[in-house]
N, C-alpha and C positions, 0 to 999 in steps of 0.2 A: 504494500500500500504506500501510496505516495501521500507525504507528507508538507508537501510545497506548495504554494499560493497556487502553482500551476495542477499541481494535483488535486485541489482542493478542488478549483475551477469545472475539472473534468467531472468528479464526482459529482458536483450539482447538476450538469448539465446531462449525464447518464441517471440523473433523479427526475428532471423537468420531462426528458425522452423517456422516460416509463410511464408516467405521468399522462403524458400525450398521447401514450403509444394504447394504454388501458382503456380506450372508448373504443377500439379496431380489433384488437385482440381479445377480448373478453366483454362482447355487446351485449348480455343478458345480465352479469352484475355491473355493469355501466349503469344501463337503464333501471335497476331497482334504485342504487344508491342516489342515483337522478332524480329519480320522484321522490324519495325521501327525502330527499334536500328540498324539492318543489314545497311539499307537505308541510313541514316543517317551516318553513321559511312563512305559508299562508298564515300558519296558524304563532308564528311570532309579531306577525304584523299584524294580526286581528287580538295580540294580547297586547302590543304599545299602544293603539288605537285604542282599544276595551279602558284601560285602566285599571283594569284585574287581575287576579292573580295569576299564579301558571293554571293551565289549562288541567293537566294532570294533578294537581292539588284542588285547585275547586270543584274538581269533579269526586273527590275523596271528601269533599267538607273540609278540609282543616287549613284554608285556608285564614290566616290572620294576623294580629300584632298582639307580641307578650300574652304568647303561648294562649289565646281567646280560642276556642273551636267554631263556634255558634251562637245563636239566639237559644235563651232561654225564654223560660214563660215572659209574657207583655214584654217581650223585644229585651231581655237581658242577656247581656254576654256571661256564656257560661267558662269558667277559668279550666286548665286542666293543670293547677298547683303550683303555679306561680304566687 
């Protein structure tokens, strides 16, 4: 392995050519990782937008500040021992 600004160089650009080369070479995990990125990315931009929390926590309920879960009875926040 080369050690030199010049080897270095190479190394990255045999990293960038793998990189490129992975959409030709292997199109069926290309295209999953693709939409997953796609997906992901909708539902990041519809939680900056939302002003809610992660998608994945509000869908569990425990979405909240200083460990709160929920509403309790007439609208109280119920604590979980904070």
């Amino acid at each position: 392995m080369l050690l030199s600004p010049t080897g270095l160089a190479w190394n990255g650009l045999k990293g960038e050519l793998e990189d490129l080369s992975f959409k030709y070479l292997k199109p069926a995990e290309y295209g999953t990782i693709r939409d997953t990125i796609a997906r992901k990315k909708k539902e990041r931009d519809a939680y900056i937008a939302g002003g809610e929390g992660p998608p994945e926590k509000k869908a569990r309920g425990v979405w909240g500040q200083g460990g709160r879960v929920g509403k309790g009875k007439a609208g109280s926040t119920v604590s979980i021992g904070r």
